[in-house]
VOGU-3710 file (C-alpha; in Angstrom, 3 decimals, decimal comma):
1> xxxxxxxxxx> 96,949/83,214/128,532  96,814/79,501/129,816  98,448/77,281/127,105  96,173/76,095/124,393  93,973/78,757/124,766  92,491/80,909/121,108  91,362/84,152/120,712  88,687/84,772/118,272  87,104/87,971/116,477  84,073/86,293/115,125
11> xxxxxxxxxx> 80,630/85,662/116,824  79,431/81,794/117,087  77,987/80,528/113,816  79,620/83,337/111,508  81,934/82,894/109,562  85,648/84,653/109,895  86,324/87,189/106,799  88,650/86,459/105,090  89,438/89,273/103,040  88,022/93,212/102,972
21> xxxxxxxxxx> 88,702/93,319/99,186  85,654/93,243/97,994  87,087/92,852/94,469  89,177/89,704/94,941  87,666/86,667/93,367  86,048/84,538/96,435  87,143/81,111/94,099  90,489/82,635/93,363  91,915/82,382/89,948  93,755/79,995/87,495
31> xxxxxxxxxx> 97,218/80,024/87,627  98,385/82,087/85,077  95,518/84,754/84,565  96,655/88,192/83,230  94,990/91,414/84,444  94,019/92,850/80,682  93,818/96,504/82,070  97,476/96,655/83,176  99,535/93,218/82,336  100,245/91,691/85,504
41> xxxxxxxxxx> 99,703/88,259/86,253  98,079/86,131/88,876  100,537/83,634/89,927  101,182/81,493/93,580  97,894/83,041/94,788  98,754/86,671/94,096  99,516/89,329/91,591  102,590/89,874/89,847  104,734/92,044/87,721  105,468/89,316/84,990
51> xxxxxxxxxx> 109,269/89,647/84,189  109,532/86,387/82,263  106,735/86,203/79,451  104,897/82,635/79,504  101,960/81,039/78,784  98,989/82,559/80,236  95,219/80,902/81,152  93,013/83,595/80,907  91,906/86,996/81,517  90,094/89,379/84,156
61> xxxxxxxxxx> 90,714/93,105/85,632  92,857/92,657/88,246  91,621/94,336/91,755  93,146/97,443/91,233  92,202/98,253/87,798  88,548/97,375/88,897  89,130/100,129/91,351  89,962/102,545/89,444  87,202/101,860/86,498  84,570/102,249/89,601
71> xxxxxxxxxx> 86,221/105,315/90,865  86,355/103,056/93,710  89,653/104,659/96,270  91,261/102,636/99,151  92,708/105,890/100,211  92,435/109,203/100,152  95,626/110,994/101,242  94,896/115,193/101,362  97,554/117,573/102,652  97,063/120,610/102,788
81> xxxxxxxxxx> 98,466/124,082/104,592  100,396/127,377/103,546  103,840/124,802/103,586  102,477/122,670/100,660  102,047/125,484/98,199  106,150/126,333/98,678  107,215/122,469/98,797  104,755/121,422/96,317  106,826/119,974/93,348  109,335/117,988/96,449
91> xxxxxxxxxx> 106,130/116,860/98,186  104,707/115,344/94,512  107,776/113,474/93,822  107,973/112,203/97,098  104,550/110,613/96,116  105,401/109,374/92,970  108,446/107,832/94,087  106,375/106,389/97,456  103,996/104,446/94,838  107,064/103,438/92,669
101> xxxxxxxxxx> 108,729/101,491/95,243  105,336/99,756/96,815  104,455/98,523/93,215  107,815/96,689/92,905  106,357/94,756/96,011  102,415/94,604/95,102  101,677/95,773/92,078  97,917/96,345/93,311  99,197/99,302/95,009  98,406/102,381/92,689
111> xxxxxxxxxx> 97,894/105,747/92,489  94,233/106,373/91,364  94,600/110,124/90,752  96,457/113,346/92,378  94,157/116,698/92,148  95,446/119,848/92,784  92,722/122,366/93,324  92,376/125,277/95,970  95,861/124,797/97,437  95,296/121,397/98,126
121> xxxxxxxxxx> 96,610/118,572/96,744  94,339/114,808/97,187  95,681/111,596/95,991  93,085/108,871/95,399  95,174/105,281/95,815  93,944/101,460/95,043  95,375/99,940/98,121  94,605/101,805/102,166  98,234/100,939/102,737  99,758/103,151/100,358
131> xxxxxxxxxx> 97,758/105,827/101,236  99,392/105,150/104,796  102,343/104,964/103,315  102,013/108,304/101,323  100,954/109,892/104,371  103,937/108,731/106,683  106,598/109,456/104,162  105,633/112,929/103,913  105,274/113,734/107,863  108,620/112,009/108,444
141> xxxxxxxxxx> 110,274/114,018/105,572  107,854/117,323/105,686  106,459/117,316/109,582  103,293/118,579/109,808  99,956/117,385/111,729  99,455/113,707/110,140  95,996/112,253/111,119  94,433/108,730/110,028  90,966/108,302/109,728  89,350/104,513/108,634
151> xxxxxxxxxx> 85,681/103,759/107,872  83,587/101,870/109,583  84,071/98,710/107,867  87,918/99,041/107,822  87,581/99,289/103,965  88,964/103,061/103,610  91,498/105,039/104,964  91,424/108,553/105,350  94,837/110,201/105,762  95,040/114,448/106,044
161> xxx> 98,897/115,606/106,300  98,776/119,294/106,610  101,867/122,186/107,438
//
């Protein structure tokens, strides 16, 4: 590509997207504002677990816990298969411990729910990358036939894992 030369995704006279959350604030927030579903805080232009209490500016339902009061999922991860009935209890701790270590780097990374009906367990998450991450953590330990599957506006993931 010839020096000084851009590539760009949008068509002339739209404007570029900036986010696909539809539930982040298009102002942003005041410094300071506490999520009063959960308890984190919106500080430096994202949300955080608040270790040190201090004084806070307001309050609003963060993204995730907007999410999950409209039953709204990121991700769906569903695995399936004769395996998952015998490995069940390793495979679900696997999961909890997946979502355990992405909330210590975005807390807006949650587990909605985990349903376990008909010999097949689906996980409903806040965030399309920790569904991915669900998903890959359990081929790589598990195997299995891992497939991803994203809507048409790039605002869900799909993930089935199945052995």
């Amino acid at each position: 590509m010839p020096r000084g030369a851009r590539i760009t995704m949008e068509e002339k006279g739209q404007r570029a997207v900036r986010s696909l959350e539809p539930y982040l604030p298009k102002g942003g927030l005041q410094e300071g504002t506490v999520c009063k579903g959960c308890g984190i805080v919106y500080r430096n232009k994202r949300w955080q677990i608040e270790t040190t209490p201090g004084a806070h500016s307001g309050e609003v339902f963060c993204p995730a816990c907007q999410r999950i009061q409209g039953e709204d999922p990121a991700g769906v991860v569903t695995l399936s298969g004769p395996y998952l009935a015998q490995h069940k209890e390793e495979i679900l701790n696997s999961i909890k411990q997946q979502e355990s270590k992405h909330r210590e780097k975005n807390p807006l990374g949650r587990i909605m729910e985990i349903k376990d009906e008909d010999g097949q367990i689906t996980v409903t998450t806040t965030e399309d990358k920790l569904a991915q991450k669900i998903g890959r953590e359990i081929y790589k330990s598990q195997r299995g036939e891992l497939h991803y599957q994203w809507s048409h506006d790039q605002r869900m993931v799909r993930v089935a894992w199945k052995r």
